[in-house]
N, C-alpha and C positions, 0 to 999 in steps of 0.2 A: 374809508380808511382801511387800510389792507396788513394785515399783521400776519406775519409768515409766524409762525410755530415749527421750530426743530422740534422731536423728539428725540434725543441722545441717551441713551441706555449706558449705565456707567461700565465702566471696564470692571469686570470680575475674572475669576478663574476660568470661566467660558470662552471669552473672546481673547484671542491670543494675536499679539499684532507680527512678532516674528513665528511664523508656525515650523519652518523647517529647520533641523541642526546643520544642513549646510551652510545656509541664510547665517546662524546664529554664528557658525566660526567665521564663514568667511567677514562676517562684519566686527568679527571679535578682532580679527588679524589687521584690517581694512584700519581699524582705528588707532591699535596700538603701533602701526607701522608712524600715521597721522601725530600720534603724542609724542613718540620715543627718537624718532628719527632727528628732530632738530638737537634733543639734549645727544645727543651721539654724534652728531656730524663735526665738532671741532676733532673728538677723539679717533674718528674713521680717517679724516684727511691728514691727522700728523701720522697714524699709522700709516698710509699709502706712501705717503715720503719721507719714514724711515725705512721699508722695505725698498725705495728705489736708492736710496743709499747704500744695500750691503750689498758688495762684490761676493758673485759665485761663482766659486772655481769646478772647474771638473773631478768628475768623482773616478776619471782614468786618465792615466800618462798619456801625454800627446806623441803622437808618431808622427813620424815624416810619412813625406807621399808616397806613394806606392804606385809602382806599375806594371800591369803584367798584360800578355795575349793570350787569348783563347783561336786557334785555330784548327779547322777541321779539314780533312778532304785534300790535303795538299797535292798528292799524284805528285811528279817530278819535272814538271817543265817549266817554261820560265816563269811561269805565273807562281810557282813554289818558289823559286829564289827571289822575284820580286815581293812575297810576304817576307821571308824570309829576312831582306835587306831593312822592309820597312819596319819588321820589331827592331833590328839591330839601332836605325835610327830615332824610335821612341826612348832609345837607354830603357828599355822596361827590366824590373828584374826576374818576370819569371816569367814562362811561356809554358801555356797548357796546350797538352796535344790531346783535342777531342776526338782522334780517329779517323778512319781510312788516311792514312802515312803515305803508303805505295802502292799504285796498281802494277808496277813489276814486277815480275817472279822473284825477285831480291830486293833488300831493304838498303841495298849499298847506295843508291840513287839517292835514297830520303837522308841519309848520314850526313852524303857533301853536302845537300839542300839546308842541312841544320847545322851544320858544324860551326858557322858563328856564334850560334846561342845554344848551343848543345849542353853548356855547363849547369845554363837555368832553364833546358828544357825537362817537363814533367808528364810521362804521358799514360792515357787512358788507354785502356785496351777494348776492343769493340767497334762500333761504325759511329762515324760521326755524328749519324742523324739521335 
């Protein structure tokens, strides 16, 4: 007949079965997440669908749309009245002028070139790049 024998040393101050404080929270948190969560979950789900009930308004005055050009390098030949034409058909209302206007010795070229939208034209001074 064959009779096993454990020897079991009792648990005292010695033997520690959680030994690390990480061990020790993380199973602290592990647990109370396990116990707390059901008594909370009626009170979480009517909170989630009273918050998708309340309308939020904006905390600034709504504008209309806005449109404007940024244009640079225009020079004066047809490729300048063709942008030209095409803000006039965006209706934009403001046109930026990022520079180089004219490569002719006068600015009179770039005037007719803009003179549709000359009222909301705005411009920079220096090179386009």
């Amino acid at each position: 007949m064959n009779i096993a024998i454990y020897n079991q040393k009792p648990l005292n101050s010695r033997h520690k079965i959680i030994a690390s404080p990480q061990l020790r929270i993380a199973l602290t948190i592990i647990l109370s997440i396990m116990l707390f969560t059901p008594l909370m979950l009626p009170y979480l789900t009517s909170f989630v669908s009273d918050i998708s009930a309340i309308k939020v308004q904006n905390a600034y005055a709504a504008l209309p749309d806005f449109n404007f050009a940024a244009v640079g390098d225009w020079a004066c030949g047809t490729t300048a009245y063709n942008t030209a034409n095409n803000i006039v058909s965006k209706n934009t209302e403001l046109t930026l002028g990022l520079g180089d206007y004219s490569y002719a010795k006068r600015a009179d070229c770039w005037f007719k070139v803009i003179s549709p939208i000359d009222g909301q034209t705005r411009i920079n001074i220096g090179n386009h790049d």
